[in-house]
N, C-alpha and C positions, 0 to 999 in steps of 0.2 A: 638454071642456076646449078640444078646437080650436075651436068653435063661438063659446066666450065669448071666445077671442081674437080671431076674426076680427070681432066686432063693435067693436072699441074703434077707433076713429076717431082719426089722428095730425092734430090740431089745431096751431094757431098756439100757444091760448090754456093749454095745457098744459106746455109750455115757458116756461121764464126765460131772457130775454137776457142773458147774462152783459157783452157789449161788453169795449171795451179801454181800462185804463185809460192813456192814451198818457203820464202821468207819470212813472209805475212803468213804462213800458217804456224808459224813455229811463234806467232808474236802473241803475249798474257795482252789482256787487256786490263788487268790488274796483279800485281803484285801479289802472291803466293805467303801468307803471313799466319801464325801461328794466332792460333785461341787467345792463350794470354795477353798475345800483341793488339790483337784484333777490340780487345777489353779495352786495353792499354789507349790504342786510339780514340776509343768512344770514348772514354775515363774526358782523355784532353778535350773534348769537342764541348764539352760541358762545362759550361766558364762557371758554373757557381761551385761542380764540385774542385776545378783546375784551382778558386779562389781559398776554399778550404782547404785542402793542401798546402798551398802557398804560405797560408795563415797559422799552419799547425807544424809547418816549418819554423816559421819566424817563433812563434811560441815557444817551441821545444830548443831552440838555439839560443833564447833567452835567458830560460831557466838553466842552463850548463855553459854557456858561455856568458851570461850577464855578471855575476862573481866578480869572474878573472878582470873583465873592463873594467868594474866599478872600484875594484881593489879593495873592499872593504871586506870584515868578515860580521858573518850572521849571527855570532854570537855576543860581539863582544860590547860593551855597557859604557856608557858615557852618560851622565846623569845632566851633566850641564848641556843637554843639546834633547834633552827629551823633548815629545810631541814639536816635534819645528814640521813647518809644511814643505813641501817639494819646493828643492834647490837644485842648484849647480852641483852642489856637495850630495847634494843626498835625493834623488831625483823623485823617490814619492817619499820622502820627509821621513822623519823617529816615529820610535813609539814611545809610549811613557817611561822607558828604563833607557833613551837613549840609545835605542838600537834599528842600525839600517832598513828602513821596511822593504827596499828591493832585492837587497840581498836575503833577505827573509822571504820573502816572494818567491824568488830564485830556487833556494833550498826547499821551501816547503810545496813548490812546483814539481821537484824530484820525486818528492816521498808520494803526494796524492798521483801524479801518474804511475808511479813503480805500482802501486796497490790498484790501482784500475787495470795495469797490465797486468800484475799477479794473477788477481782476480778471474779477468776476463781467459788467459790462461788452462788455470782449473775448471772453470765452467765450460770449455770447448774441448778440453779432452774426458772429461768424463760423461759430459753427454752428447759427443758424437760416439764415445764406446759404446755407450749403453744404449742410444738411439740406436746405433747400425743390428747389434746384437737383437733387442729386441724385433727391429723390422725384419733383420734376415732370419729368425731361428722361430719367430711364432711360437702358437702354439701357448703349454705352461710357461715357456721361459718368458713371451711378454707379457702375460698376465701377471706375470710376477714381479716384473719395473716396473710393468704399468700401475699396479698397486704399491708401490714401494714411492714414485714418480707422485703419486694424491695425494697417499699422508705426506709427505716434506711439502710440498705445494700447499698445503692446505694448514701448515704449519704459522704461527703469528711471525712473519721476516725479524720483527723491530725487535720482540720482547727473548728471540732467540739471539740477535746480537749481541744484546743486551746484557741479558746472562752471562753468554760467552766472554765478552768480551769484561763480566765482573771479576769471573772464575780464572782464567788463563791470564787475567794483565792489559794492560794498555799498550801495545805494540804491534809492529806490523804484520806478525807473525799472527796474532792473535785475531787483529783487524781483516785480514786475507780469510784466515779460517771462518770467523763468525760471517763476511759477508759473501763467502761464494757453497757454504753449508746446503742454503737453496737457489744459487742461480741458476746450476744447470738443469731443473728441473725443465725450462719453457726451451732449451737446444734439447735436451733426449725427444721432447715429444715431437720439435719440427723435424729433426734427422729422422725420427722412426717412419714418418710421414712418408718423406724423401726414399728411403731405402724400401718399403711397400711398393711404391713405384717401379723405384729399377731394378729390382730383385724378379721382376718377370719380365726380362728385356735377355734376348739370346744369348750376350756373354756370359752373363751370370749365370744359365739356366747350362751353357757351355765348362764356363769353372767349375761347377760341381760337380756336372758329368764326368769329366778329370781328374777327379778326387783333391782338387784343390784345399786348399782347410778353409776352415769359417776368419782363421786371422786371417789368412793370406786374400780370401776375396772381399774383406771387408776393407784394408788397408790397401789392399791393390785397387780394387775398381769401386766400391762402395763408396770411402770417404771421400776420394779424389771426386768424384762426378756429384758428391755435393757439395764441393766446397764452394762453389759460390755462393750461396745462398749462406752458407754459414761464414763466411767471409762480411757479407752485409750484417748478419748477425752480430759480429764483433766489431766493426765499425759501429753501430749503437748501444751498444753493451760498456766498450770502456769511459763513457762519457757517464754513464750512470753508474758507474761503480766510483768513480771520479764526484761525480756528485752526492753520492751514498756517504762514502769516508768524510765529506765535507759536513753531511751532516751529522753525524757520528760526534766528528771533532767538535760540530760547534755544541752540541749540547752536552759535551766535555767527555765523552766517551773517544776520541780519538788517540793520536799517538801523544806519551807523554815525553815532557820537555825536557831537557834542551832541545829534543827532535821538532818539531812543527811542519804544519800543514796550510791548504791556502783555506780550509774549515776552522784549523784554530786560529789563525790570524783572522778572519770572519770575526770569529767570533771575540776576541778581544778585542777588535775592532768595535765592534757593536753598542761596546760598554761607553765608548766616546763619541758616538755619533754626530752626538749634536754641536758638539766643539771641535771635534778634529773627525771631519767626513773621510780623511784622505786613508787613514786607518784599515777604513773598511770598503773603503772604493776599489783600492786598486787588486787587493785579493777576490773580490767577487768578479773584477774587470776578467782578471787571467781565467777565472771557472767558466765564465760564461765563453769569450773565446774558446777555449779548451773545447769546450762542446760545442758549438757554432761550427767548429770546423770537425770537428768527426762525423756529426750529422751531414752539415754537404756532401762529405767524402763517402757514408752512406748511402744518402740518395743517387750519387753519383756510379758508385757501385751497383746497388741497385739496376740501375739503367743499363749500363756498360756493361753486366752479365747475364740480363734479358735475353737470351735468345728471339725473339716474338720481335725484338728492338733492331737487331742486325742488319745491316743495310751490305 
């Protein structure tokens, strides 16, 4: 057997050139697509959070475009047409002074989201400043948020509202301040988290060998590589700041009137329940949507910014 091997001769003519076919080598087998794209497609693949989206669409198209269709205005009084139920004329019925409860819906849709975005707002810019600070500077300077970060955390939420909102007035101005006082305490501490992390990763350890400044690498590279995470953060945040003012208003601490909210509407609602349910159905209808669909759009987030999830 070694014999018959050693005679076979390795030839040219024994052999196929296979070559290269240089068209198929120039060919992607997928598309070349950016980070946020990449989000963007997981985001769609995810029918419940595609669902909540859709839903916080239609919602927010309601409250700014429901008005103008319905033609009526939110303030104005007609006595002989008090508490009537959902019509053609009036689609979720009066209140006890005769006045449109959808176009009250509508407007008071405006003001509780404006103050959940307000809110939410202030809470992500002052504690991703003071998370990143903290995480990147160490040391006294985060001993020193971080004890700053306990006491307000550890502060009563409700009876600081409360107060504030006795002291300063009944308005949105007032509403914003008293409810975002201690939100950002639980964003400083998850950003400080985050920045501990990347703050020993080569670019960073690179920027400041350059003599970068502390704004420049916190707002260059720091914030930017956690904003996902704090992206899903505020996808659950404005649904609770939203549902905060709701309860503010209904226990009569909210905005006062002629302004209204879908908490004060709630809440005068409430006073009729048992005669006129429509009242108080369809303002607590819009709250819970409202949040149904940021929570999807959360979870959805969530997923679609996983790294560990990327296919």
């Amino acid at each position: 057997m070694d014999s018959v091997k050693s005679d076979i001769k390795l030839t040219d003519d024994i052999f196929e050139r296979v070559g290269i076919d240089e068209e198929y080598s120039e060919h992607l087998d997928k598309p070349s697509i950016t980070y946020w794209a990449d989000v963007w497609r997981r985001f769609k693949e995810n029918k419940l959070a595609t669902f909540g989206l859709v839903l916080l669409i239609v919602v927010i198209g309601t409250i700014f475009l429901g008005p103008t269709i319905a033609g009526k205005d939110y303030q104005y009084i007609d006595a002989s047409i008090k508490d009537q139920k959902p019509s053609a004329e009036h689609w979720f019925g009066t209140d006890d002074m005769g006045r449109d409860i959808f176009t009250r819906v509508c407007y008071g849709g405006r003001v509780s989201i404006l103050i959940g975005l307000l809110c939410t707002v202030v809470m992500f810019f002052i504690g991703s400043i003071l998370g990143a600070i903290a995480g990147l500077k160490g040391g006294w300077v985060d001993n020193l948020i971080m004890r700053i970060v306990e006491i307000i955390g550890n502060l009563p939420y409700l009876v600081i509202v409360i107060i504030l909102t006795i002291v300063m007035g009944r308005s949105i101005f007032s509403l914003v301040f008293a409810m975002s006082i201690t939100s950002w305490v639980g964003t400083t501490r998850m950003v400080r988290g985050q920045i501990l992390q990347l703050k020993e990763q080569d670019y960073i350890e690179a920027a400041t060998a350059l003599g970068a400044s502390t704004g420049r690498i916190i707002m260059r590279h720091l914030i930017p590589n956690t904003l996902g995470i704090i992206m899903v953060d505020i996808t659950m945040s404005i649904p609770g700041f939203i549902f905060g003012e709701a309860f503010l208003s209904y226990v009569g601490l909210g905005v006062r009137p002629p302004q209204t909210s879908w908490g004060a509407l709630a809440s005068a609602g409430q006073q009729k329940l048992m005669f006129y349910p429509h009242e108080l159905f369809f303002p607590c209808l819009m709250i819970v949507l409202t949040t149904l669909s940021f929570h999807l759009i959360g979870d959805g987030l969530s997923d679609a910014l996983d790294p560990k999830l990327r296919k």
